[in-house]
N, C-alpha and C positions, 0 to 999 in steps of 0.2 A: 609490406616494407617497400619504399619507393629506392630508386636508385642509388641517391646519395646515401640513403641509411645503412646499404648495401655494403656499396665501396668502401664507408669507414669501416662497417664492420671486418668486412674482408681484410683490409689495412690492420687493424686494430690485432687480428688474429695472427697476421703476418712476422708483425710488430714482436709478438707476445713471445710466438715460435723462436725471432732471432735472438731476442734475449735471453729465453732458454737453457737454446742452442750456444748461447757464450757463457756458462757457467763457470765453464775451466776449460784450464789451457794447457797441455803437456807440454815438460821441459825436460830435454833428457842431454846428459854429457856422459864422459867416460868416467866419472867420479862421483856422479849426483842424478837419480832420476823424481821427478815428483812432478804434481799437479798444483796449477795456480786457481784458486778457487774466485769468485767472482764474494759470494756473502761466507758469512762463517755457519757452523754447523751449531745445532742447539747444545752438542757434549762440548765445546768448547767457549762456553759464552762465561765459565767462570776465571779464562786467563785472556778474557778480555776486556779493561773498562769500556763501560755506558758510551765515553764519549765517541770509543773507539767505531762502536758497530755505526753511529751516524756518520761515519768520516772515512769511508770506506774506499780502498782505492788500488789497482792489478799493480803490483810489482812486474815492471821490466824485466827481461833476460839476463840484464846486464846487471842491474838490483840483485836478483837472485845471487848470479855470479859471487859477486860480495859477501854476501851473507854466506854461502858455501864455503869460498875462502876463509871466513873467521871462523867458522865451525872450523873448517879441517884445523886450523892451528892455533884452535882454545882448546878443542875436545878434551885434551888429555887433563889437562888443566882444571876444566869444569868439573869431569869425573872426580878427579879427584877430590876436588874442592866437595863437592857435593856429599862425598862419602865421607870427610872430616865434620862435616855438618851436621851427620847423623849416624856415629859409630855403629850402631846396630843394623843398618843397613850392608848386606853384603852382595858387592857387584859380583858376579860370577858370568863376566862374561868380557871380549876384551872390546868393548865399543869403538876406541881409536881404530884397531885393527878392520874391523867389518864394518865401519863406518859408512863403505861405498853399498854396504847391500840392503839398506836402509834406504823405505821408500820416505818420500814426503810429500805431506800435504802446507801450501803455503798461504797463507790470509794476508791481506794489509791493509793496514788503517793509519790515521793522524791520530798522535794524540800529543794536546799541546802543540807546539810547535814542532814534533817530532814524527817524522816517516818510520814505521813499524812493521816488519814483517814478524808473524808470529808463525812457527812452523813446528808441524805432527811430523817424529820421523816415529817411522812401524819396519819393525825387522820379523814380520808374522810371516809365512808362506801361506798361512793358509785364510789368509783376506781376499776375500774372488773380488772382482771387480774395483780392485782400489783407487784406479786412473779413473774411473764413471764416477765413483761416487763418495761419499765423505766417511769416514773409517769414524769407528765410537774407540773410542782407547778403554777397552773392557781387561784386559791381561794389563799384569805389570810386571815385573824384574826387568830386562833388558828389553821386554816386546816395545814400551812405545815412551820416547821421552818429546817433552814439551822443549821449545825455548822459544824465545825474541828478540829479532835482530834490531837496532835501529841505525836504519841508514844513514841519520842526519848525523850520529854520532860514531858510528861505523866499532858498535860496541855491542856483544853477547849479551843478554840477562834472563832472568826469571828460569834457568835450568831446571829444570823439573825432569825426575825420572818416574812414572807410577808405579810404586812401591806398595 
């Protein structure tokens, strides 16, 4: 291998490492901790459209912020709604309440003309490594619900609890 084939390779390896290295990004407040992921995880590609995964894009601190504010003052509201939607379901647990001890994982993408953050919160203790790497939502009752912010509408959807 001569010089130059070297160099790029070197570059190329460098390159590879920083991308990485920027997977995710931790974001912590005294109300909200979670990680911003860079792609989405394979357990999560069926509350995501097609268009979404090509249009891929890190939510700001300040985005997040948003989206934490309309959770904290839908939450009760979603809950509930959610459990009118499916009388057989029974929440047993108070989510409003422990709201803050609920980790999350955050994705964002375009879809249509619309900025989308889709967020895993998990209230498990016993997830090791949840800030390194992408949690599978395997338990349901209160362990892990789904939703979707979107920014351009500054509007809650798609609540999902795994039930």
């Amino acid at each position: 291998m001569n010089k130059i084939e070297t160099v790029f390779v070197l570059a190329l390896l460098l390159f590879a490492s920083v991308l990485n290295a920027q997977k995710l990004r931790h974001i912590k407040s005294d109300k909200y901790e979670g990680v911003i992921f860079l792609q989405f995880p394979q357990n999560t590609m069926e509350y995501v459209p097609r268009e979404g995964l090509k249009n891929l894009f890190v939510p700001t601190d300040h985005e997040i912020d948003l989206a934490e504010t309309k959770i904290e003052n839908t939450i009760k509201r979603l809950v509930s709604d959610y459990q009118k939607n499916d009388p057989d379901i029974k929440i047993e647990c108070d989510i409003p309440k422990d709201l803050v001890k609920y980790k999350r994982h955050y994705y964002g993408y375009l879809s249509k003309k619309e900025k989308i953050i889709s967020i895993l919160l998990f209230n498990d203790s016993s997830i090791e490594r949840w800030d390194k790497r992408q949690v599978i939502a395997e338990d349901g009752g209160c362990s892990f619900i789904y939703l979707k912010y979107s920014i351009t509408n500054d509007k809650i959807f798609n609540f999902y609890m795994k039930y």
